[in-house]
VMD Tcl script that builds the backbone (N, CA, C; Angstrom):
set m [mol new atoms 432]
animate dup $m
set s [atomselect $m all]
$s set {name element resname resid chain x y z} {
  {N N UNK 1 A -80.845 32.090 74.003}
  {CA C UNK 1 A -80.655 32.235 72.567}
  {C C UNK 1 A -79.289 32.871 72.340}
  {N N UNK 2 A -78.993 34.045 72.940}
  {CA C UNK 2 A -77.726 34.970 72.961}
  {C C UNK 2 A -76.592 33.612 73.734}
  {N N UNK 3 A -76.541 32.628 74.028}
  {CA C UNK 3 A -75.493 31.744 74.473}
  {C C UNK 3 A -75.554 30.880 73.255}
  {N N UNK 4 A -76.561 30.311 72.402}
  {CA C UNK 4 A -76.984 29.720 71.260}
  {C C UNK 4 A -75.775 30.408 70.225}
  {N N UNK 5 A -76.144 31.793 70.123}
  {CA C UNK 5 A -75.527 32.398 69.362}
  {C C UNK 5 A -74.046 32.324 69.431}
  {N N UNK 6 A -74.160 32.474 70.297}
  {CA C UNK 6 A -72.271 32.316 71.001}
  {C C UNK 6 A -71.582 31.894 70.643}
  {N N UNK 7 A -72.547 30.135 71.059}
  {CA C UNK 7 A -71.903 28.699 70.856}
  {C C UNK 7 A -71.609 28.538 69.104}
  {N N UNK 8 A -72.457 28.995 68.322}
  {CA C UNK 8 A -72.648 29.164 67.391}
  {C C UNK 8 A -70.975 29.481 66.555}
  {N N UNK 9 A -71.040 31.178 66.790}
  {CA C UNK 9 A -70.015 31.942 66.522}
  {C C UNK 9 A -68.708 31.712 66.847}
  {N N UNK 10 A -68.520 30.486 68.207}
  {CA C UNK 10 A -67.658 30.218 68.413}
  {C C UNK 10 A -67.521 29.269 67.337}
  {N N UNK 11 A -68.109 28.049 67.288}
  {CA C UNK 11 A -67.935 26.632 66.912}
  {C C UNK 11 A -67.298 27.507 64.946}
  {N N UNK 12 A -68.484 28.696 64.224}
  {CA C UNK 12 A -68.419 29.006 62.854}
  {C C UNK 12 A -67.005 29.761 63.489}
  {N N UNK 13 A -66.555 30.280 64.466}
  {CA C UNK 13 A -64.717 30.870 64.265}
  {C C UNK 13 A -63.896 29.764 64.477}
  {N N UNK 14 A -64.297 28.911 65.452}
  {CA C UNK 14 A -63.130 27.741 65.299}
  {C C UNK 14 A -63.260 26.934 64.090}
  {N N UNK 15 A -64.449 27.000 63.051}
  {CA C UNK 15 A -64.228 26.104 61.945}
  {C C UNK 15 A -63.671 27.234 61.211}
  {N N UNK 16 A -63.731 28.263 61.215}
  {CA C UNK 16 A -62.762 29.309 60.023}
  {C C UNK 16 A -61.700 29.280 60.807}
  {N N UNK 17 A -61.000 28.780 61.731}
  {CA C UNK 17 A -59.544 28.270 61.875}
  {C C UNK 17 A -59.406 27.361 61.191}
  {N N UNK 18 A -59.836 26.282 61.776}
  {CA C UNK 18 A -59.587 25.603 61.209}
  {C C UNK 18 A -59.406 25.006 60.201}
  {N N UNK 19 A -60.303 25.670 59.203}
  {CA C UNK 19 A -59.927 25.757 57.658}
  {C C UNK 19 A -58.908 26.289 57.221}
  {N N UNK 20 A -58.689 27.644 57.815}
  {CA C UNK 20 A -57.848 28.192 57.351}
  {C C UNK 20 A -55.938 27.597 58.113}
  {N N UNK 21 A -56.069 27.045 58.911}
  {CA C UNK 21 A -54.870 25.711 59.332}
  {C C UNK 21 A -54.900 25.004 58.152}
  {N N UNK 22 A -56.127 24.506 57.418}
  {CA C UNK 22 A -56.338 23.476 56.583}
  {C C UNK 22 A -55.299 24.231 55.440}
  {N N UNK 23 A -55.585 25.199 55.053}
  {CA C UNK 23 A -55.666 25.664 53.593}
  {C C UNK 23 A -54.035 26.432 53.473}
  {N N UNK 24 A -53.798 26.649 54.950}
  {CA C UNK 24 A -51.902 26.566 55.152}
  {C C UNK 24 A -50.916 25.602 54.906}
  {N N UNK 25 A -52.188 24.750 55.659}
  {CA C UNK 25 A -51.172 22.858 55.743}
  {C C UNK 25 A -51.177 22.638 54.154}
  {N N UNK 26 A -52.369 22.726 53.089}
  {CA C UNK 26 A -52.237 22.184 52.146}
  {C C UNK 26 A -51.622 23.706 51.219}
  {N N UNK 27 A -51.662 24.410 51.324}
  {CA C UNK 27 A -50.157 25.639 50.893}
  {C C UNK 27 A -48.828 25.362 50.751}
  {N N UNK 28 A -48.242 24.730 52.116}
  {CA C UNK 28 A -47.521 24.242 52.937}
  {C C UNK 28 A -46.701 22.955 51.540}
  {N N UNK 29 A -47.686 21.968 51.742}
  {CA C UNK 29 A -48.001 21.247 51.272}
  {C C UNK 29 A -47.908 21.153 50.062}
  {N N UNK 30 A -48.391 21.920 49.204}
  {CA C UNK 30 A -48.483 22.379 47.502}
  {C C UNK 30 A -46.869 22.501 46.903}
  {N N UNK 31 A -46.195 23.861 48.269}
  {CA C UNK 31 A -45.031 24.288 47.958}
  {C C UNK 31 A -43.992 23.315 47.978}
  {N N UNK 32 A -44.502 22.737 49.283}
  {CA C UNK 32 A -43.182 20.935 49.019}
  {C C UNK 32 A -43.384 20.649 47.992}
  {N N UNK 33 A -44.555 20.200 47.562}
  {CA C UNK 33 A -44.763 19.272 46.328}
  {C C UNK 33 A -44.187 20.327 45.385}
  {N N UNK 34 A -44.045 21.281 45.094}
  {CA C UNK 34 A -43.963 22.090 43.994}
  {C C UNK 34 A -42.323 22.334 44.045}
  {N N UNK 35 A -41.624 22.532 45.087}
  {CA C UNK 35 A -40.311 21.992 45.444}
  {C C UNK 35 A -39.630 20.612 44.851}
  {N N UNK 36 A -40.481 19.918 45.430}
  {CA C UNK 36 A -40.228 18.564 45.283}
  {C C UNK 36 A -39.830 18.098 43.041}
  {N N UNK 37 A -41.241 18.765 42.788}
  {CA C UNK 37 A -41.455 18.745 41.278}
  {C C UNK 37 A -40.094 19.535 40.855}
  {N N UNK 38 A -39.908 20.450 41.104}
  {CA C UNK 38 A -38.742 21.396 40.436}
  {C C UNK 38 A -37.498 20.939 40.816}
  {N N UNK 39 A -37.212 19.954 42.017}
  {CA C UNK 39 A -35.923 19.317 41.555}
  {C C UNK 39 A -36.172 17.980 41.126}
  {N N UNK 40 A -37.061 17.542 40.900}
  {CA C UNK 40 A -36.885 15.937 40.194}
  {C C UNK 40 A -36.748 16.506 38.746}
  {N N UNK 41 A -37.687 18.013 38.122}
  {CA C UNK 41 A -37.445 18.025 36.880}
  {C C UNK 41 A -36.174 18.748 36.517}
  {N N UNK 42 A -35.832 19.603 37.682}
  {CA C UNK 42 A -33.939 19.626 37.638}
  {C C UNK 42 A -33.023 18.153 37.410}
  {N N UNK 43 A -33.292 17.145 38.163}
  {CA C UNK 43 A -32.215 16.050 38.161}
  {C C UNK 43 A -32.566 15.740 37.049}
  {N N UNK 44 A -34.090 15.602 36.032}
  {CA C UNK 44 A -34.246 15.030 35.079}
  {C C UNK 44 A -33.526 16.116 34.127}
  {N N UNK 45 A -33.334 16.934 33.958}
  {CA C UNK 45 A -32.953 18.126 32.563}
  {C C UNK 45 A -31.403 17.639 32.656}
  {N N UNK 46 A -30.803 17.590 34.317}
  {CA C UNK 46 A -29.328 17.397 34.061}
  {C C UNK 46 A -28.975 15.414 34.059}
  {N N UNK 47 A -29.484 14.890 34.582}
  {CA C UNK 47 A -29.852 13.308 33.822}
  {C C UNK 47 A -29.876 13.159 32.507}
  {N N UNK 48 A -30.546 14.391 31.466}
  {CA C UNK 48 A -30.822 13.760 30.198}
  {C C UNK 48 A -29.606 14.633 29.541}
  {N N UNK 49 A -29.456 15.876 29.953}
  {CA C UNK 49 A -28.268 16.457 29.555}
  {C C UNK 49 A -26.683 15.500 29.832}
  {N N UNK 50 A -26.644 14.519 30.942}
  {CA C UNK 50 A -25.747 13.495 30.910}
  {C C UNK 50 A -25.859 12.350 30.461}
  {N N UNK 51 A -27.198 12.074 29.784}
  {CA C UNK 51 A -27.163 11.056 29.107}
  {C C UNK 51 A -26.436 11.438 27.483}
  {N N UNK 52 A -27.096 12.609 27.107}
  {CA C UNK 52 A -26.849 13.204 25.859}
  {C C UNK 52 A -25.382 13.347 25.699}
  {N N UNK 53 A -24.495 13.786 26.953}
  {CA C UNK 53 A -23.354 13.814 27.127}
  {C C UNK 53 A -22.312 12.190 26.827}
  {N N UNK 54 A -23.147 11.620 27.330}
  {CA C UNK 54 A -22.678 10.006 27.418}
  {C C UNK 54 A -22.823 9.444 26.014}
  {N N UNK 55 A -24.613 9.764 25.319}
  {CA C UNK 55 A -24.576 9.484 24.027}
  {C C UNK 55 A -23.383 9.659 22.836}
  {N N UNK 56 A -23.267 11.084 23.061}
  {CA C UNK 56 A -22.437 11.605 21.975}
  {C C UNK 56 A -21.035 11.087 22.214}
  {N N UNK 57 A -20.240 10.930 23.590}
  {CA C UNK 57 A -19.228 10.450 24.051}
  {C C UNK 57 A -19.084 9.213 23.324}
  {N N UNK 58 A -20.310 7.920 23.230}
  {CA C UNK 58 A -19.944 6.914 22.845}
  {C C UNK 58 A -20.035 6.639 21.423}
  {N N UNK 59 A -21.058 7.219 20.322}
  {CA C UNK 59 A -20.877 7.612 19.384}
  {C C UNK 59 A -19.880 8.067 18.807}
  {N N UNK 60 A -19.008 9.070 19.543}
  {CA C UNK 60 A -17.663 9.183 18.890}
  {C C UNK 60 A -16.607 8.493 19.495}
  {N N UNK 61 A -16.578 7.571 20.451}
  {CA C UNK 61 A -15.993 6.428 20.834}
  {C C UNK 61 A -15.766 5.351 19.564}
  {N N UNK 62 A -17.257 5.286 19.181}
  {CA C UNK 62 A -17.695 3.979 18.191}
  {C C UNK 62 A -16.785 4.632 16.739}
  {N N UNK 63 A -17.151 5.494 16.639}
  {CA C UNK 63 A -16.226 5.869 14.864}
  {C C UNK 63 A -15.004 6.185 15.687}
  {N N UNK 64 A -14.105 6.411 16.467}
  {CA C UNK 64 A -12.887 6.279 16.149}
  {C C UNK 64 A -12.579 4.655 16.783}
  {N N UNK 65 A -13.355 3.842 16.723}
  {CA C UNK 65 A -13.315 2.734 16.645}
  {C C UNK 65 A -13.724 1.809 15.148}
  {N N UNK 66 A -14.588 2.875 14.859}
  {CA C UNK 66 A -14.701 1.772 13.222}
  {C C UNK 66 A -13.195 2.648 12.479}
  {N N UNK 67 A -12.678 3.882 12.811}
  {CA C UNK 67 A -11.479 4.362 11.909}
  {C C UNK 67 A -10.713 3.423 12.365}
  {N N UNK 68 A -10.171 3.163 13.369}
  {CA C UNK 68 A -9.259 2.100 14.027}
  {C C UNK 68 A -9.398 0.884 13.614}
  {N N UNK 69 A -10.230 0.646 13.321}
  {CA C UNK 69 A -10.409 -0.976 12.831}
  {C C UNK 69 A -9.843 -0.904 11.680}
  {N N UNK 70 A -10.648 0.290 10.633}
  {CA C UNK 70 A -10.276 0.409 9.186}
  {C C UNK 70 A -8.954 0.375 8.994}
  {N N UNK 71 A -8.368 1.442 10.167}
  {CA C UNK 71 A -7.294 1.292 9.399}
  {C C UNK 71 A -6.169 0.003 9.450}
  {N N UNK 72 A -6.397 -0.556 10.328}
  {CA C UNK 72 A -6.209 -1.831 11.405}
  {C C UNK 72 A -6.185 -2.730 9.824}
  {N N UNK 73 A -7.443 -2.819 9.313}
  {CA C UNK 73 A -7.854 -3.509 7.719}
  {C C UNK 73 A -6.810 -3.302 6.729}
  {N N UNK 74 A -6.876 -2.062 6.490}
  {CA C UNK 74 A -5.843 -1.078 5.309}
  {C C UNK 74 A -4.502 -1.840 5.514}
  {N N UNK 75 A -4.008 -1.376 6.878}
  {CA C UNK 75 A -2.429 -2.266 7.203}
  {C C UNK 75 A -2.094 -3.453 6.856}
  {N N UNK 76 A -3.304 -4.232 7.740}
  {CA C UNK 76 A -3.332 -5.884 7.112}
  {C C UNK 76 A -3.015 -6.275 6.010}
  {N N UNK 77 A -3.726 -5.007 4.997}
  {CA C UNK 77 A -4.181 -5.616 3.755}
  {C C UNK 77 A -2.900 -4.925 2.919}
  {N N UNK 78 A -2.383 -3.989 3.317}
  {CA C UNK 78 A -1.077 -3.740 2.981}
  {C C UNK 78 A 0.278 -4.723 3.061}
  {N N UNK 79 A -0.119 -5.148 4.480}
  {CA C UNK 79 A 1.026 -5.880 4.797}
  {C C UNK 79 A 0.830 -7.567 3.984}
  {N N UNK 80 A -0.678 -7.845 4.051}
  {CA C UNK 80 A -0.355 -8.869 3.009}
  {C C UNK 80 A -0.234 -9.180 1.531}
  {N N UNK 81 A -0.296 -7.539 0.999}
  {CA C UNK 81 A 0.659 -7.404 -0.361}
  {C C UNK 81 A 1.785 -7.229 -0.011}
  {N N UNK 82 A 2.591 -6.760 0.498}
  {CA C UNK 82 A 3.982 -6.812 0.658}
  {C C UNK 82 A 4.017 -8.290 0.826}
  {N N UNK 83 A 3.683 -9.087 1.441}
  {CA C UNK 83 A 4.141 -10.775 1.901}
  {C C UNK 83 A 4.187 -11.246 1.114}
  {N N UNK 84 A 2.618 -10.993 -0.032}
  {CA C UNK 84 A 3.274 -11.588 -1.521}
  {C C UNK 84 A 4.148 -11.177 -2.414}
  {N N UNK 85 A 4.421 -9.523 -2.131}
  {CA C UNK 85 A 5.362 -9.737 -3.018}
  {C C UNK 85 A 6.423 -9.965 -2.752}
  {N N UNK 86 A 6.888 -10.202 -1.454}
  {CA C UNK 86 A 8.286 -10.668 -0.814}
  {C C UNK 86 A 8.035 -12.391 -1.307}
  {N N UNK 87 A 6.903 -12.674 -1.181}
  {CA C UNK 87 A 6.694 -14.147 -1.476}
  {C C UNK 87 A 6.968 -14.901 -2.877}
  {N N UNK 88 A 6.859 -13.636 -3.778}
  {CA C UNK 88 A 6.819 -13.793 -5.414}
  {C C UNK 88 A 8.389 -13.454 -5.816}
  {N N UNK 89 A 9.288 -12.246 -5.372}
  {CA C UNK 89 A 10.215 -12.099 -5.249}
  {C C UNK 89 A 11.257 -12.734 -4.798}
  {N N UNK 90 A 10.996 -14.163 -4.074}
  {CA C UNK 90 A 11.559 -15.097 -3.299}
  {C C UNK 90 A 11.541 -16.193 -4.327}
  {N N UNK 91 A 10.159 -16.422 -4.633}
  {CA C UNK 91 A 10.347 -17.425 -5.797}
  {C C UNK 91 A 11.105 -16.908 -7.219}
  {N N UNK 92 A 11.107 -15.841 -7.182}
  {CA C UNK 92 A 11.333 -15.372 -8.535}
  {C C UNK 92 A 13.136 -15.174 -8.628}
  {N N UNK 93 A 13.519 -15.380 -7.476}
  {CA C UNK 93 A 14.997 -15.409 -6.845}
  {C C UNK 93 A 15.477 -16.853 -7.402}
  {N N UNK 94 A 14.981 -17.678 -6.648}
  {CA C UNK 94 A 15.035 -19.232 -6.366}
  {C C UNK 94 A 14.757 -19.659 -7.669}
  {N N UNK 95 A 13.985 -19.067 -8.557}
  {CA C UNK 95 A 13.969 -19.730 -10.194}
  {C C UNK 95 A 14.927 -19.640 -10.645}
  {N N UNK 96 A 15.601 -18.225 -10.656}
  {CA C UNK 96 A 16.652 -17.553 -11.353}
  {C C UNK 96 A 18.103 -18.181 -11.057}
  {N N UNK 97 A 18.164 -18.641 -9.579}
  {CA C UNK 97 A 19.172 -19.125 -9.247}
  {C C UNK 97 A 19.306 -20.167 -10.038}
  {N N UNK 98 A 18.117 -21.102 -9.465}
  {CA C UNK 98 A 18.009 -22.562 -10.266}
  {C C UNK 98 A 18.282 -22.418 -11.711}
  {N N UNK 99 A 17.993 -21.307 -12.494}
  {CA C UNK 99 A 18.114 -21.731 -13.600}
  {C C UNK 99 A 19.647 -21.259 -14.462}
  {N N UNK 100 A 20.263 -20.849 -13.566}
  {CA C UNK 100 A 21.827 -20.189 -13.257}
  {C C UNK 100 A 22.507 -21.627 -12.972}
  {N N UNK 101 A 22.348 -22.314 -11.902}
  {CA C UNK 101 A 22.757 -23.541 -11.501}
  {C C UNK 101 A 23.035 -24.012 -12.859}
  {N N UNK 102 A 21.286 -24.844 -13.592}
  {CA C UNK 102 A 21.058 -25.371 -14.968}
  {C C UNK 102 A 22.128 -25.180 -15.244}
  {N N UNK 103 A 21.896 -23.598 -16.104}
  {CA C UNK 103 A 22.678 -23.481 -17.156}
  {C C UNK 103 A 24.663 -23.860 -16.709}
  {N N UNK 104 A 24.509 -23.732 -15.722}
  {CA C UNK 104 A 26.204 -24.053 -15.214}
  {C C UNK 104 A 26.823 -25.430 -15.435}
  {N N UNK 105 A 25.619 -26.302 -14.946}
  {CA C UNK 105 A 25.749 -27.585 -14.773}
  {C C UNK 105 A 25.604 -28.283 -16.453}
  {N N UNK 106 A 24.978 -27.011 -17.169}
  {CA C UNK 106 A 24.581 -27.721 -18.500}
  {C C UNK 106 A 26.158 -27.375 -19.405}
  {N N UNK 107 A 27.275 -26.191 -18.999}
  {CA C UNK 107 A 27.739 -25.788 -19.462}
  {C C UNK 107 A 28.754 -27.019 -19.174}
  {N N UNK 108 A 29.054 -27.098 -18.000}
  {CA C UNK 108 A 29.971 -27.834 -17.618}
  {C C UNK 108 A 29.786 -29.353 -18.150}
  {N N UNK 109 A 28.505 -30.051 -18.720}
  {CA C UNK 109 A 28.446 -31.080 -19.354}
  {C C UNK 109 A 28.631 -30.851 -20.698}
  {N N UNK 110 A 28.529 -29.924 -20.677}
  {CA C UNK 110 A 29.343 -29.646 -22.819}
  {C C UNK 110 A 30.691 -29.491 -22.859}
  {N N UNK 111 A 31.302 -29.032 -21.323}
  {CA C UNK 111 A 32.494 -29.035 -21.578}
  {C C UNK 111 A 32.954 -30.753 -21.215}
  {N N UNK 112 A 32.412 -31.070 -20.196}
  {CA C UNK 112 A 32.948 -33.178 -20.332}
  {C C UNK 112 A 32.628 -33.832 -21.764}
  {N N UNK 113 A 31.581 -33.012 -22.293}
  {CA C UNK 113 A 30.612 -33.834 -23.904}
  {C C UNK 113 A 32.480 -33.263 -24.498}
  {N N UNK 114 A 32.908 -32.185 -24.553}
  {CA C UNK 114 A 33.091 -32.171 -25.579}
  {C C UNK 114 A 34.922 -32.552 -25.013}
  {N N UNK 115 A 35.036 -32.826 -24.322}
  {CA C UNK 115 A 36.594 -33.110 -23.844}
  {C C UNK 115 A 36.162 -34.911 -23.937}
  {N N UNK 116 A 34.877 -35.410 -24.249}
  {CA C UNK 116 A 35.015 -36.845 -24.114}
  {C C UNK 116 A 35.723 -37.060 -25.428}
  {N N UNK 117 A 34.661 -36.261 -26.496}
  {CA C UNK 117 A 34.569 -36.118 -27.771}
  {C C UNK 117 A 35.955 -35.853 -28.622}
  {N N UNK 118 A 37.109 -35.293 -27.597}
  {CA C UNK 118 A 38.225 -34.596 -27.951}
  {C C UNK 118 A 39.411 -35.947 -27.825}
  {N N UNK 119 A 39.011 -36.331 -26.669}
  {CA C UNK 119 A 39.730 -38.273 -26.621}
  {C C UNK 119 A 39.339 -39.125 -26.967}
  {N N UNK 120 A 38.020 -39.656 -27.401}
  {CA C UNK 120 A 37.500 -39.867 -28.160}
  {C C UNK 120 A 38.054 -40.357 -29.900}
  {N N UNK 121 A 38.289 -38.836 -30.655}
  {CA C UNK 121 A 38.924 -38.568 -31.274}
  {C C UNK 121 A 40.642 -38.725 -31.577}
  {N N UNK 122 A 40.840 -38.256 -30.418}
  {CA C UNK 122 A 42.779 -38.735 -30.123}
  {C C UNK 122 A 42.724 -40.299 -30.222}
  {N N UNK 123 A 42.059 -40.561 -29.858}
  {CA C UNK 123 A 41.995 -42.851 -29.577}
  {C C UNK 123 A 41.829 -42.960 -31.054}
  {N N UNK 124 A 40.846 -42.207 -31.774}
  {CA C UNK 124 A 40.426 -42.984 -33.120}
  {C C UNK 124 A 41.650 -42.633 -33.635}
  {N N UNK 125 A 42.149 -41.679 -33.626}
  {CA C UNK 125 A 43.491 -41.537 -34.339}
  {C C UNK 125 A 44.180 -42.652 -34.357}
  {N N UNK 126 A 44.682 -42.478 -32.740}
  {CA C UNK 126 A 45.839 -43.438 -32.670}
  {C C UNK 126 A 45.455 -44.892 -32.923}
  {N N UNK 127 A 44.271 -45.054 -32.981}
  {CA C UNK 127 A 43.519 -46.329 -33.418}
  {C C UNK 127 A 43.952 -46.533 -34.739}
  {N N UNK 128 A 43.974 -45.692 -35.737}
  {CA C UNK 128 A 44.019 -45.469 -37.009}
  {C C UNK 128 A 45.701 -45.696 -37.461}
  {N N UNK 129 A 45.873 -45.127 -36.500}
  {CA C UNK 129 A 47.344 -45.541 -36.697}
  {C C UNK 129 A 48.106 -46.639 -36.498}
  {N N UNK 130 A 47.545 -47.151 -35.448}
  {CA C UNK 130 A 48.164 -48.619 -34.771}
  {C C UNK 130 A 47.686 -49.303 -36.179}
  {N N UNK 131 A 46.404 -48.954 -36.533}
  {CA C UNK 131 A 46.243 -50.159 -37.746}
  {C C UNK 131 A 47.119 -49.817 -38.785}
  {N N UNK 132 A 47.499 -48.551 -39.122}
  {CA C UNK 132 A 48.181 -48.545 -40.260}
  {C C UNK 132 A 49.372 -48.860 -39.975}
  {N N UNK 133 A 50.180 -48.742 -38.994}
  {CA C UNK 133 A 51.245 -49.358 -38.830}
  {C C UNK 133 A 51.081 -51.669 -38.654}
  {N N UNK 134 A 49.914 -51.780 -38.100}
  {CA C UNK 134 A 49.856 -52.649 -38.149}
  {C C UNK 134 A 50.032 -53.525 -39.517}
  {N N UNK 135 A 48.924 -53.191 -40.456}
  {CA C UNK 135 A 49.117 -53.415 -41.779}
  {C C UNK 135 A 50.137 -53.087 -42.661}
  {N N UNK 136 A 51.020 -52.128 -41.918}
  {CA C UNK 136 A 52.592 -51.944 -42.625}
  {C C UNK 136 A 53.242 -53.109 -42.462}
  {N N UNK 137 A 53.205 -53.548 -41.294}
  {CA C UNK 137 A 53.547 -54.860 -40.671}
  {C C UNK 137 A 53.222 -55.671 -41.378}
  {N N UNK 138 A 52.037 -56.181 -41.636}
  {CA C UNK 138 A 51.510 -57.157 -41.832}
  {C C UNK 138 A 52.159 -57.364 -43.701}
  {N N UNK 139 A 52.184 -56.769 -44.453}
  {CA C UNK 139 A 52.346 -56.635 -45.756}
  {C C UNK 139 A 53.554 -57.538 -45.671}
  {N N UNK 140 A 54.660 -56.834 -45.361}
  {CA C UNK 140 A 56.133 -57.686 -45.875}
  {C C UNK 140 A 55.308 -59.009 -45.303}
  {N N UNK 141 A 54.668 -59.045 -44.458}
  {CA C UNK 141 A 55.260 -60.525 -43.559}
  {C C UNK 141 A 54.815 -61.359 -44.903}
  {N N UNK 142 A 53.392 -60.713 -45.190}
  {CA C UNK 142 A 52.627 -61.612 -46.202}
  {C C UNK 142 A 53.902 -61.947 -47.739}
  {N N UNK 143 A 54.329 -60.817 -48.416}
  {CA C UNK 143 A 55.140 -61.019 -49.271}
  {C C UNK 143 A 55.796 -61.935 -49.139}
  {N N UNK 144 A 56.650 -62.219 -47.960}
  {CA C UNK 144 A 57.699 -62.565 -48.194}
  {C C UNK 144 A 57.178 -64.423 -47.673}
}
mol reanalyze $m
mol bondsrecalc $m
mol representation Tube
mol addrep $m
């Protein structure tokens, strides 16, 4: 019975080793895992802290990209009022000229109108005259 007992006391101390191996290994065990947990939720805090970093980075990427555009717009839209009015100012040149020309070309035909008008006049004269001398002529011849 006293060897019973023994066997006993041995087998109930080697199973309280062995539990207690057990209850190290899974200690052991816990603390990895609990290791393990505290840097994945480290990489995750500084992961989301670099995402947040990245967020805001591109967010203010994007508006000094819509200012850039705008103003990109503004210029355009500047520069294509100036084009018209270089465009309107061009025509408004080119009328003025043309109508400078006109009036030159119109001046200079009043001056041929009126230098035709001036010989013209000298011919009717001397027209007037040839006849009256003609008919001076003509009188004696008839008298006589």
């Amino acid at each position: 019975i006293q060897a019973k007992i023994s066997r006993r006391q041995n087998l109930y101390a080697q199973n309280e080793r062995e539990l207690e191996q057990a209850r190290q290994s899974q200690e052991a065990e816990a603390l990895q895992l609990r290791t393990l947990v505290n840097q994945l939720e480290s990489e995750n805090a500084s992961l989301s802290a670099q995402l947040a970093r990245s967020q805001a980075s591109l967010k203010k990427a994007q508006g000094e990209f819509e200012a850039y555009r705008d103003s990109q717009e503004t210029a355009m839209a500047a520069l294509r009022r100036q084009v018209e009015r270089d465009v309107q100012a061009e025509r408004e040149r080119a009328a003025e000229e043309a109508r400078r020309d006109m009036q030159g070309r119109m001046y200079e035909m009043d001056e041929n109108l009126n230098e035709e008008r001036a010989r013209g006049a000298a011919l009717t004269q001397k027209l007037e005259e040839v006849k009256t001398l003609l008919e001076g002529d003509a009188r004696p011849a008839r008298a006589g």
